[in-house]
Structures are given as structure tokens and as C-alpha cells.
BAGUKOL-509660 format. One record per residue (C-alpha): residue number from 0; residue in one letter; x, y, z. Coordinates in steps of 0.25 Angstrom, whole numbers, plus 5000, padded with zeros to 4 digits. Layout:
! BAGUKOL-509660
<node nr="NUM" rest="A" px="X" py="Y" pz="Z"/>
...
This chain:
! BAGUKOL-509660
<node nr="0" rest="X" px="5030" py="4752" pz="4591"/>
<node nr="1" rest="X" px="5016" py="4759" pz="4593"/>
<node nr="2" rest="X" px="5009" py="4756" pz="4604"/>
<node nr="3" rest="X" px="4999" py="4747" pz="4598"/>
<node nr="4" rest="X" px="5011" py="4739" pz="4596"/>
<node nr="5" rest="X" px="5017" py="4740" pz="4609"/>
<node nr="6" rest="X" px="5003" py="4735" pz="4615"/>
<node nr="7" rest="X" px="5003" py="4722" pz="4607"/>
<node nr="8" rest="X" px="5017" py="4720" pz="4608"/>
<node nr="9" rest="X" px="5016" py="4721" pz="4623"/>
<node nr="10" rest="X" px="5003" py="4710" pz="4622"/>
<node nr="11" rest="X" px="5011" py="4702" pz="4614"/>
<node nr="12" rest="X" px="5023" py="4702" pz="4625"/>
<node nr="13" rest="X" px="5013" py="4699" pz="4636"/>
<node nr="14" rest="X" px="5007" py="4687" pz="4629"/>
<node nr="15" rest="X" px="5024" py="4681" pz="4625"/>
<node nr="16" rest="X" px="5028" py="4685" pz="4637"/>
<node nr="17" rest="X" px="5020" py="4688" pz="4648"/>
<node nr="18" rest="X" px="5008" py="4677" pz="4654"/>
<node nr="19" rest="X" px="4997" py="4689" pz="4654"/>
<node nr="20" rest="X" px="4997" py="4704" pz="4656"/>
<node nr="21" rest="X" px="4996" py="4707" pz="4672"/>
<node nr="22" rest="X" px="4983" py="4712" pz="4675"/>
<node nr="23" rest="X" px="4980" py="4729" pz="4673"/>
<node nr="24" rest="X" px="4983" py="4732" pz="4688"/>
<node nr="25" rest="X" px="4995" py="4723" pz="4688"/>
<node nr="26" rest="X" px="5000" py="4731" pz="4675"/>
<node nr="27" rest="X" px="4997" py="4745" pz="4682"/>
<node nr="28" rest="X" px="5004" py="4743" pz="4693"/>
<node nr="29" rest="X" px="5016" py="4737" pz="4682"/>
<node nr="30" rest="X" px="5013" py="4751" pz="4675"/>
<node nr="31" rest="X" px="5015" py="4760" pz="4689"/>
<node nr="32" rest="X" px="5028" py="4754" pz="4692"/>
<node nr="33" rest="X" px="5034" py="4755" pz="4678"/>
<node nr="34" rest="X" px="5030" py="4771" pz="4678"/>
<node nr="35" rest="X" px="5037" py="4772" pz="4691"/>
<node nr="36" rest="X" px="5050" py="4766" pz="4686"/>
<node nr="37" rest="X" px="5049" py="4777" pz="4673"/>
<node nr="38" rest="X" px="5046" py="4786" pz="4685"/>
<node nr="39" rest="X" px="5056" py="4783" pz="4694"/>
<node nr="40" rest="X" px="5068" py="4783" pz="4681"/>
<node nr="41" rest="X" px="5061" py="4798" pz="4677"/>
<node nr="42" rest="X" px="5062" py="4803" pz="4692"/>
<node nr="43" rest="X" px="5075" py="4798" pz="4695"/>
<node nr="44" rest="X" px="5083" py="4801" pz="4681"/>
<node nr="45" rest="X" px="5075" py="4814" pz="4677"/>
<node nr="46" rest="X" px="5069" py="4817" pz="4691"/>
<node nr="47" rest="X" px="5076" py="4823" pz="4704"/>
<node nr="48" rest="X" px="5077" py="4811" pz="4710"/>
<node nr="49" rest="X" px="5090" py="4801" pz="4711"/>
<node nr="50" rest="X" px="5091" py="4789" pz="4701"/>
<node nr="51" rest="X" px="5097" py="4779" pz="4709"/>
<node nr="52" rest="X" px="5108" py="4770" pz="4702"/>
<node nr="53" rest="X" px="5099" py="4759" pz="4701"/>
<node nr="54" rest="X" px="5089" py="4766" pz="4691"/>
<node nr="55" rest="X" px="5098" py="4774" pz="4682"/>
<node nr="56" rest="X" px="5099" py="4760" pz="4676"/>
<node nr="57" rest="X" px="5084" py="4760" pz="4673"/>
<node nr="58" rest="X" px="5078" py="4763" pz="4658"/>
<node nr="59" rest="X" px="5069" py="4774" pz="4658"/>
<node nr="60" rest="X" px="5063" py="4767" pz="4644"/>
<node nr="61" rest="X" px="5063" py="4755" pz="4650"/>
<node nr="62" rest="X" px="5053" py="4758" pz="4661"/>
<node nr="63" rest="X" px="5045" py="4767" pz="4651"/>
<node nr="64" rest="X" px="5044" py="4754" pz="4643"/>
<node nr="65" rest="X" px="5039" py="4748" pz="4655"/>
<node nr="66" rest="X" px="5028" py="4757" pz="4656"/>
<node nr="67" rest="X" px="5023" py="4756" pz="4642"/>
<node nr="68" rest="X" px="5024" py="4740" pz="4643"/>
<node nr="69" rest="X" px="5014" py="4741" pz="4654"/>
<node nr="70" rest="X" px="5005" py="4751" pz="4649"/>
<node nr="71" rest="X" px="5004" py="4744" pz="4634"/>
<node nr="72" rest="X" px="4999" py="4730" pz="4644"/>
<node nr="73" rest="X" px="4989" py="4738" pz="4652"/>
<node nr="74" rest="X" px="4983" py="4744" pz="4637"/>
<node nr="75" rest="X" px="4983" py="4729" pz="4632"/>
<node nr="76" rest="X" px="4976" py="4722" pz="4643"/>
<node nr="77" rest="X" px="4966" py="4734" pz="4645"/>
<node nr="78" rest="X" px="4965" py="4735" pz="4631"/>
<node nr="79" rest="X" px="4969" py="4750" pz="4627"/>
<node nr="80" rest="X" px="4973" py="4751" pz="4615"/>
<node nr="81" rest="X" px="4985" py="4760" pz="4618"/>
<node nr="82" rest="X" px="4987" py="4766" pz="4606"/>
<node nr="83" rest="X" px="4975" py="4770" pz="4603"/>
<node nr="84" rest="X" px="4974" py="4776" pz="4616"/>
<node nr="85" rest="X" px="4987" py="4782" pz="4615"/>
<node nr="86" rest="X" px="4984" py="4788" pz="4602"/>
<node nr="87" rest="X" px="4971" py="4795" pz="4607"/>
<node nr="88" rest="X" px="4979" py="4800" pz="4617"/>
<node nr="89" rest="X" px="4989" py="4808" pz="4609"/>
<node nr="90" rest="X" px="4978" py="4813" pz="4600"/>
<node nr="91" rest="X" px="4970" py="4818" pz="4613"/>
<node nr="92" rest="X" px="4983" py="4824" pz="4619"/>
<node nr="93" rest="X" px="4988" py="4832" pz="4606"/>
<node nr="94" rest="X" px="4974" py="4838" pz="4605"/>
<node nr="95" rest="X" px="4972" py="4841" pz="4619"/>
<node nr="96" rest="X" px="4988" py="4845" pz="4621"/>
<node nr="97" rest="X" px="4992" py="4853" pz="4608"/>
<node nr="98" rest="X" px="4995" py="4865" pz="4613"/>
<node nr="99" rest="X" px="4993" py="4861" pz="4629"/>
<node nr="100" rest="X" px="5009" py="4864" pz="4634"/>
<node nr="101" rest="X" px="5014" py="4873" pz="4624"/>
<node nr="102" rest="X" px="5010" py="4886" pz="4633"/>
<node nr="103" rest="X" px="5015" py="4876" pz="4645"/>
<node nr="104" rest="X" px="5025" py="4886" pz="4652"/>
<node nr="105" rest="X" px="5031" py="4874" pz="4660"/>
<node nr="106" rest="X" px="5034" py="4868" pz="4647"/>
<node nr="107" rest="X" px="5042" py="4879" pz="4641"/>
């Protein structure tokens, strides 16, 4: 699914499932905790820190899911067209990064 797709088909679920989306600083603060469960899985499973029992349970995709759900709310009902956006992006970032870490040392 593209991601024009996947921001009606998150539109669509809001409207079957959910009463309305919650409002941009509701969703923001949703967004900041779904990272810091992907963050917490990263640092603890390919981190130095300890995963305790009860997260090696957890779905690193899951949580990732998580993330993209709230991001494709916060582009509907600020209407972004994501993929446009997204688009654009990787078109600035292959010109502008072409040849950037090639001669990175730190990557070699």
C-alpha cells in the first residue's frame, strides 16, 4: 500500500471505528509516546541496556506500525498530502545526498 493509500485507509477507519480523530496536540503527544515505545525496544534489544522479561514480548513492527498510524492521522486532519510530501523529499534528499557519505570514514 502507498502511502496515499494508507492515508485514506486510516480516514476511512477513523470514520467506521473511531467517533472523530483527537485533536493535533492530543495526536502529538500519542505520536511521542509510540516513538518512545520503538525506542525503548531499540535500546534495550540492540542497545546496552537490559530488556527486562516483560518487553522481550513486545513487537518491534508493531510499535513501528503504531507510529506510522499516528503520523498518517496528524497528515489527514492537517491536511498534508503525505505522499507528495514524502515524494519531494526523497527527490531533495537524492540530489542533495548523492555522493554525501561515501567519503564518510565512520561509515567504512
Amino acid at each position: 500500500m502507498d502511502i496515499k493509500n494508507a492515508q485514506i485507509a486510516v480516514d476511512d477507519w477513523i470514520k467506521a471505528h473511531g467517533v472523530r480523530y483527537f485533536n493535533e496536540l492530543t495526536n502529538m503527544a500519542q505520536l511521542t509516546e509510540e516513538v518512545g515505545e520503538v525506542a525503548r525496544i531499540i535500546a534495550r534489544r540492540y542497545g546496552e541496556q537490559s530488556e527486562k522479561e516483560s518487553d522481550k514480548g513486545k513487537d518491534l513492527g508493531e510499535e513501528l506500525a503504531d507510529v506510522v498510524f499516528v503520523v498518517l492521522c496528524l497528515a489527514n486532519q492537517t491536511g498534508v498530502d503525505l505522499q507528495a510530501s514524502f515524494d519531494k523529499k526523497m527527490e531533495l534528499k537524492t540530489k542533495r545526498d548523492h555522493d554525501r557519505h561515501h567519503g564518510n570514514e565512520k561509515l567504512k
